[in-house]
C-alpha positions as CSV (number, residue, x, y, z in Angstrom):
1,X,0.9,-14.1,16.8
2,X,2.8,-14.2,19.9
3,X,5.5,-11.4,20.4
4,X,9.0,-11.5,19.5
5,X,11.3,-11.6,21.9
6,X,15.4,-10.9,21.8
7,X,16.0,-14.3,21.8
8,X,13.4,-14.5,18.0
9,X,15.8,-11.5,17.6
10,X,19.4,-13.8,17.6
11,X,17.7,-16.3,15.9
12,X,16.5,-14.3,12.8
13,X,19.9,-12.7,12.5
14,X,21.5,-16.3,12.4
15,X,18.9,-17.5,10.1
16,X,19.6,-14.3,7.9
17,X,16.0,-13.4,8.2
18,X,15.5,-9.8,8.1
19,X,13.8,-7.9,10.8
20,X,11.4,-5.6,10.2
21,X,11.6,-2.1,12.3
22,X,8.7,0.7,12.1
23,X,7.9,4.0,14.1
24,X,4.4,4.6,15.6
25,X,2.9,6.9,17.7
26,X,-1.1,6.3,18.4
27,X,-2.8,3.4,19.2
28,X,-4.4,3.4,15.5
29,X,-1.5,3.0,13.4
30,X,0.3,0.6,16.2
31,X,-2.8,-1.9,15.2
32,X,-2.4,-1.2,11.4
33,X,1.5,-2.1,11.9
34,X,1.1,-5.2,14.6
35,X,-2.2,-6.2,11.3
36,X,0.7,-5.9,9.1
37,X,3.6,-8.3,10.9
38,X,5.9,-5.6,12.3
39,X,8.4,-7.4,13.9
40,X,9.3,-4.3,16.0
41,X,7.8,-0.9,16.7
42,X,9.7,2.3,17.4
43,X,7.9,4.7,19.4
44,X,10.7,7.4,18.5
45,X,11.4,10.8,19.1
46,X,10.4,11.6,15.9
47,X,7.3,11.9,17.0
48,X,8.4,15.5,17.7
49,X,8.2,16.1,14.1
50,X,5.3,14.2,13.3
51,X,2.6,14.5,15.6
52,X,3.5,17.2,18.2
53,X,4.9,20.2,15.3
54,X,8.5,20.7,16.6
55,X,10.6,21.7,14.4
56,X,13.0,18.9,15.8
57,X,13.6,15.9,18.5
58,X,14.9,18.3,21.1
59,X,11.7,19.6,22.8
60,X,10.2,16.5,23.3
61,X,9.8,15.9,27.0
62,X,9.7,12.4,29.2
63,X,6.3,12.6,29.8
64,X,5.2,13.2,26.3
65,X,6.9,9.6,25.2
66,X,5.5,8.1,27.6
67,X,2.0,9.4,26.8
68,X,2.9,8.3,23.0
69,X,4.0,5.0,24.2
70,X,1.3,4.0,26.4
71,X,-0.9,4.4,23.4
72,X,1.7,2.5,20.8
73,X,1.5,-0.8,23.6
74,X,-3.1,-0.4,23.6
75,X,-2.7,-0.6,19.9
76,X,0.1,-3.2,19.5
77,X,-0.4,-5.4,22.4
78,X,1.3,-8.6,20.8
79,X,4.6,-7.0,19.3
80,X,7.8,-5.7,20.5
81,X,7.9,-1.5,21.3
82,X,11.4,0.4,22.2
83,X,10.7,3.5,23.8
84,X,13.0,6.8,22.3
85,X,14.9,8.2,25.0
86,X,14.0,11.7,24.8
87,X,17.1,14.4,25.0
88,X,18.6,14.9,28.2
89,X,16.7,11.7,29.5
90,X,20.1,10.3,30.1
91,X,23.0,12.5,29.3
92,X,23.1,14.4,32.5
93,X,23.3,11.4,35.1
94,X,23.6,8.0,35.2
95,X,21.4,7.0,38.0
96,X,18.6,9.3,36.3
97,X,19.1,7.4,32.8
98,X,18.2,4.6,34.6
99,X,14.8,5.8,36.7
100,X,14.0,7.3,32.9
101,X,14.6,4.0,31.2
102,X,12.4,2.2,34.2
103,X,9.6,4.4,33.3
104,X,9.0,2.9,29.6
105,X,9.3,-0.4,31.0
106,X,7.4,0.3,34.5
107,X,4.4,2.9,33.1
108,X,4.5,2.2,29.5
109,X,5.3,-1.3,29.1
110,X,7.4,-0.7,26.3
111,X,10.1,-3.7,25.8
112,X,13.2,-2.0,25.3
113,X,14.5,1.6,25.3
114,X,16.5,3.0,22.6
115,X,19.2,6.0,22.8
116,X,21.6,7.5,21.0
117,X,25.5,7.5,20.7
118,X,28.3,5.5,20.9
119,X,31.5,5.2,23.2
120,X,30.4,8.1,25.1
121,X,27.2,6.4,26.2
122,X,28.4,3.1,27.0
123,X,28.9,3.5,30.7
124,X,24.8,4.8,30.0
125,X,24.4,1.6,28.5
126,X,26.0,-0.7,30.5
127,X,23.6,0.5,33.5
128,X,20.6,0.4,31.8
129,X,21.1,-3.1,30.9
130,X,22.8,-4.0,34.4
131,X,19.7,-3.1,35.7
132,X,17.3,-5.8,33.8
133,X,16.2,-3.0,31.2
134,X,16.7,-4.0,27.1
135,X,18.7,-1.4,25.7
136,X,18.8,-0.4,22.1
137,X,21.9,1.6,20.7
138,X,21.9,4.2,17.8
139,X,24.7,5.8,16.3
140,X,25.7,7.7,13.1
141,X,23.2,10.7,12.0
142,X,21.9,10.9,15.4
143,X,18.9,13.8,15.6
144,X,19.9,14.9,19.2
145,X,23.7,15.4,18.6
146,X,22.9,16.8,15.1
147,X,24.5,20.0,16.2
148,X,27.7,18.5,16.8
149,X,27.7,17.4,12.8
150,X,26.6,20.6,11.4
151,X,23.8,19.5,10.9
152,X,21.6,16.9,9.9
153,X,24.7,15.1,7.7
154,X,25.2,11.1,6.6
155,X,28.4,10.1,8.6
156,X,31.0,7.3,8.0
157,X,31.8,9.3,4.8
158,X,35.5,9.7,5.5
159,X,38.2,7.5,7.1
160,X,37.6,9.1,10.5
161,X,34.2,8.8,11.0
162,X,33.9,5.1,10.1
163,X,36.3,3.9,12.0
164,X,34.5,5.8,15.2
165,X,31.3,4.3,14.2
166,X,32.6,1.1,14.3
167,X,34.6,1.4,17.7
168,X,30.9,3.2,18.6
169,X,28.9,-0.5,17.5
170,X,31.8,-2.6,19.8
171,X,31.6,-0.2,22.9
172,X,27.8,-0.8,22.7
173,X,27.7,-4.3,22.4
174,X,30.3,-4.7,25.1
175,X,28.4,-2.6,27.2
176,X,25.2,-4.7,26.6
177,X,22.9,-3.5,24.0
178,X,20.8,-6.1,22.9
179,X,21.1,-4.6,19.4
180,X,22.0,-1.4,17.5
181,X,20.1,1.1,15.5
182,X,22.4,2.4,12.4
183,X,21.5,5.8,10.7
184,X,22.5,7.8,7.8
185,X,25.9,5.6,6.5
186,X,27.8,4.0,4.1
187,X,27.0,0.5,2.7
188,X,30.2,-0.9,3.4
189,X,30.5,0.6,7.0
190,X,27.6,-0.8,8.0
191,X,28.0,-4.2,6.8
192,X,30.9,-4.6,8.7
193,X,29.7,-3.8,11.9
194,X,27.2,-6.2,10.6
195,X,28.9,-8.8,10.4
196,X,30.9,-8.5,13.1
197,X,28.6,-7.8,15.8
198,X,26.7,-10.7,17.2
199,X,23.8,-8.8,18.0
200,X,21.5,-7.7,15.2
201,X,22.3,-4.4,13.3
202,X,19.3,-2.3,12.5
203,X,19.4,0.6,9.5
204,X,17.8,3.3,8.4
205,X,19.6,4.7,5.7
206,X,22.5,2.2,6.3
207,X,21.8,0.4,2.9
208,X,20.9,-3.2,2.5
209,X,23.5,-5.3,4.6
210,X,22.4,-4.4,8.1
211,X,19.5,-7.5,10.0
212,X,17.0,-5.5,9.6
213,X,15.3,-1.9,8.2
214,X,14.0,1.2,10.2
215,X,11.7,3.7,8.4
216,X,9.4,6.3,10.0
217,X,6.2,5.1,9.0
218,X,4.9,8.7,8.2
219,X,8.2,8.9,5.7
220,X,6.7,5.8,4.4
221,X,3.4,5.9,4.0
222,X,3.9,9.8,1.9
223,X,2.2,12.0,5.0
224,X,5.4,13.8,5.7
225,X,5.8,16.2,3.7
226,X,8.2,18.8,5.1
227,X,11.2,17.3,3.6
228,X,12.4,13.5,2.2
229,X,15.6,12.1,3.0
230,X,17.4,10.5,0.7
231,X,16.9,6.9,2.1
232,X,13.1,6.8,2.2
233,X,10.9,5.5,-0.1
234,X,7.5,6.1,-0.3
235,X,4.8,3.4,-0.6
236,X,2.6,5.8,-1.3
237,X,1.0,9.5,-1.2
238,X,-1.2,9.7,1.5
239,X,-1.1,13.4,2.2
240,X,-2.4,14.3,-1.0
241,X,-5.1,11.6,-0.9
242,X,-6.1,13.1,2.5
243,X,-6.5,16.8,1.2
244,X,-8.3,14.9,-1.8
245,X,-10.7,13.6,0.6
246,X,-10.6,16.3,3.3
247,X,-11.8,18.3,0.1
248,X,-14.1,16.8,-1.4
249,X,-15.5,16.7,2.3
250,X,-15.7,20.2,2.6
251,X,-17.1,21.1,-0.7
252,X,-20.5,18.5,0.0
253,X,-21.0,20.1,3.2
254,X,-21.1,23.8,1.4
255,X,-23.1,22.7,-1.3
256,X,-25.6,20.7,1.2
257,X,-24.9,17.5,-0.6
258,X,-23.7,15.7,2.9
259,X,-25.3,14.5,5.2
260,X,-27.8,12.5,2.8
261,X,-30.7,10.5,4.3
262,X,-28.8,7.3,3.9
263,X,-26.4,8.9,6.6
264,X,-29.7,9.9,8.9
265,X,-31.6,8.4,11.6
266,X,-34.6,7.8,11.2
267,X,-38.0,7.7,13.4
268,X,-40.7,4.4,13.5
269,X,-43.9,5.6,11.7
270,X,-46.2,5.5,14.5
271,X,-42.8,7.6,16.7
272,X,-42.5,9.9,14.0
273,X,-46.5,10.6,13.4
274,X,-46.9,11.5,17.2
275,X,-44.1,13.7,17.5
276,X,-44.8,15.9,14.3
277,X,-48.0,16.3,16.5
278,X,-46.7,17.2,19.2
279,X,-44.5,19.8,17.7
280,X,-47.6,21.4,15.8
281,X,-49.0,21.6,19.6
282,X,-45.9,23.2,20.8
283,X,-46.1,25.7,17.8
């Protein structure tokens, strides 16, 4: 199928169509997703968790998304990528934000870029996009400013909080995002900014109202294992049916029941009758 495009994007939004929104990291599971009608792929930060053993987003470096991205684009050639901006990426300086947004783009081929925060990163925003580049917002429990919260915390609980995230989802629209990631809020917040926003909402744990759904896809398919956030659901338990396998792997290959000769290969007749005697002349 041919990929989607922002303007597929408005339309499904309009049309009440739901988009769907997955992570991937390695050209394997890219193909397994783009096989499965992903509408969108995520190559996310999170990959700091998932593949490279961090104990969170903040390590992860420019050159290792791109790495991850390059792969996510071999695997997925026909569907739409956003590239995580990786802390500090863009914080620091404006005119770096963009050269690090151009690399996804330029080196990775990724379609968009995604990074997080609100009205503080709209000027961030507004270049980005002034510049040609797709840009993806993504407020409320956002990993890198987790610090700031306490920790890794659902926001939009109080008064406060949801009225910044929804002054956050305007100051990103104005500044140009082509659409915004929500994370870790309220129903009712996020259908607001829903339904006011013209661009389509994304949610991962944002409850059912937002234009489409975000999960990590290691969260989803029951590989992660370290800890489960309330929003996930599991389609499955494939860490346990790895060690199951990995297992029963192990134990053939101690007791000598794997390889069998069904997994061997084998010699022609008149091949294998002149090399035994050769050997016997070698011995």
């Amino acid at each position: 199928m041919p990929k989607k495009t922002i303007v597929d994007f408005q339309k499904m939004k309009a049309d009440g169509e739901k988009i769907v929104f997955l992570t991937g990291y390695d050209a394997m599971m890219a193909s397994f997703e783009e096989q499965a009608g992903v509408d969108m792929i995520l190559v996310g930060d999170s990959v700091g968790n998932t593949k490279l053993g961090y104990s969170s987003t903040l390590p992860v470096t420019m050159e290792e998304m791109i790495i991850f991205c390059k792969a996510v684009r071999r695997g997925a050639p026909n569907t739409f990528i956003v590239g995580d901006m990786p802390f500090m990426s863009y914080q620091a300086d404006i005119a770096e934000a963009v050269r690090n947004a151009g690399r996804f783009v330029k080196e990775a081929e990724c379609d968009a870029i995604k990074l997080e925060g609100g009205e503080i990163v709209a000027p961030v925003v507004k270049a980005i996009s002034d510049s040609g580049i797709l840009v993806m917002g993504h407020i409320g429990l956002t990993p890198q400013y987790a610090a700031k919260f306490g920790g890794w915390k659902a926001q939009g609980r109080d008064m406060t909080t949801a009225m910044q995230l929804i002054r956050d989802a305007m100051a990103l629209e104005k500044a140009g995002a082509f659409s915004v990631l929500l994370e870790g809020m309220p129903a009712p917040v996020s259908d607001y900014i829903t339904k006011r926003c013209e661009i389509p909402i994304l949610g991962i744990g944002a409850g059912l109202p937002c234009d489409g759904q975000l999960l990590i896809v290691y969260d989803m398919l029951g590989m992660f294992e370290l800890f489960k956030p309330k929003f996930v659901k599991r389609y499955g338990n494939l860490a346990q049916e790895i060690v199951r396998m990995m297992s029963e792997y192990a134990q053939e290959v101690r007791e000598s029941k794997f390889p069998t000769p069904k997994h061997e290969y084998h010699m022609p007749k008149d091949v294998l009758a002149a090399f035994e005697k050769a050997i016997e002349e070698l011995d």
